[in-house]
N, C-alpha and C positions, 0 to 999 in steps of 0.2 A: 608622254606625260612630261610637263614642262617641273623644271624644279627653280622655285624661286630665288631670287638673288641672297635673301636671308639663309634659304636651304643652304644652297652653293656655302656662304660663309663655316655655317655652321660645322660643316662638314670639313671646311680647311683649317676650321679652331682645330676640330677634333683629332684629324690627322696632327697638327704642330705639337699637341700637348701631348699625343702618343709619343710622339716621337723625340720630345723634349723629356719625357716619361722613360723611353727608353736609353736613353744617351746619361741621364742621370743614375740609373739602376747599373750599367753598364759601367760605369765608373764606379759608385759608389761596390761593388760587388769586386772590380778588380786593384782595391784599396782592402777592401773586409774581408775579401774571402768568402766561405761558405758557412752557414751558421747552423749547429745544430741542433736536430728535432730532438729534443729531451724528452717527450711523452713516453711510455709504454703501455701495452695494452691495447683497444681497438684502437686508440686515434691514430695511432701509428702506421697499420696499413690504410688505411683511410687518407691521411694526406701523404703520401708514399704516392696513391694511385690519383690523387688529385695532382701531387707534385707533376708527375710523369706525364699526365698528359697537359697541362697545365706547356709544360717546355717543351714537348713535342709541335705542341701548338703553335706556341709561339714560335716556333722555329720558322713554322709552316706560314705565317701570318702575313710576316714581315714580305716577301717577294709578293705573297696575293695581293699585300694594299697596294705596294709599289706598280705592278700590272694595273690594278683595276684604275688606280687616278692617273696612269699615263692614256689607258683608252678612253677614259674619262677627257683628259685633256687636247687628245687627237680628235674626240667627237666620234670615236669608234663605238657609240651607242648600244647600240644591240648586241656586242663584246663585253661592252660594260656592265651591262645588267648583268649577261650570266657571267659575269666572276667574281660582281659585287653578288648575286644572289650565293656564292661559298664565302664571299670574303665575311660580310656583315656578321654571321653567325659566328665562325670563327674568333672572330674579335673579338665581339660579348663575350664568347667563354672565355678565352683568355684575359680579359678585363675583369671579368666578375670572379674566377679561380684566384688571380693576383690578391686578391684581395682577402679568400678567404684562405687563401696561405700565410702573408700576413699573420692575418688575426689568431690560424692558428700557431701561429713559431713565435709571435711575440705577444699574443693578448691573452689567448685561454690556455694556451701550453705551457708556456714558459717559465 
């Protein structure tokens, strides 16, 4: 399966603003510190275990993308699928958790 030259792009947007994403969170976090969850009551274990894996993840993320676009870039194809077939999921949840942490430590908690 060929992927088009627009794919190919989109996909190097999406890697640079991750990672322009993380180079900013990363400094802004070792400037701020850590901020805390004020809720009590259910939300509390609730983004507790969204936290948790939420950074576990992301731990885990960072080395897979890095793997998956260097075999990506060797043409190691059939490598490439199956690491992008762990990476791709991983990422959305850590993309889409980022966000509802966020909203809950600064929009509906706070």
């Amino acid at each position: 399966m060929a992927v088009s030259s627009t794919g190919i792009w989109a996909r190097v947007v999406a890697i640079c603003a991750s990672a322009l994403f993380l180079a900013s969170y990363l400094v802004y976090h070792a400037h701020v510190g850590s901020v805390r969850f004020a809720a009590q009551g259910w939300p509390r274990p609730l983004y507790f275990a969204i936290l948790v894996s939420h950074t576990v993840l992301a731990a885990v993320v960072v080395p897979l993308v890095i793997v998956t676009v260097l075999c990506a870039l060797r043409r190691s194809l059939p490598l490439h699928r199956r690491i992008a077939h762990w990476t791709y999921p991983v990422w959305l949840y850590v993309s889409v958790t980022g966000v509802v942490i966020y909203l809950m430590l600064y929009v509906l908690f706070a």
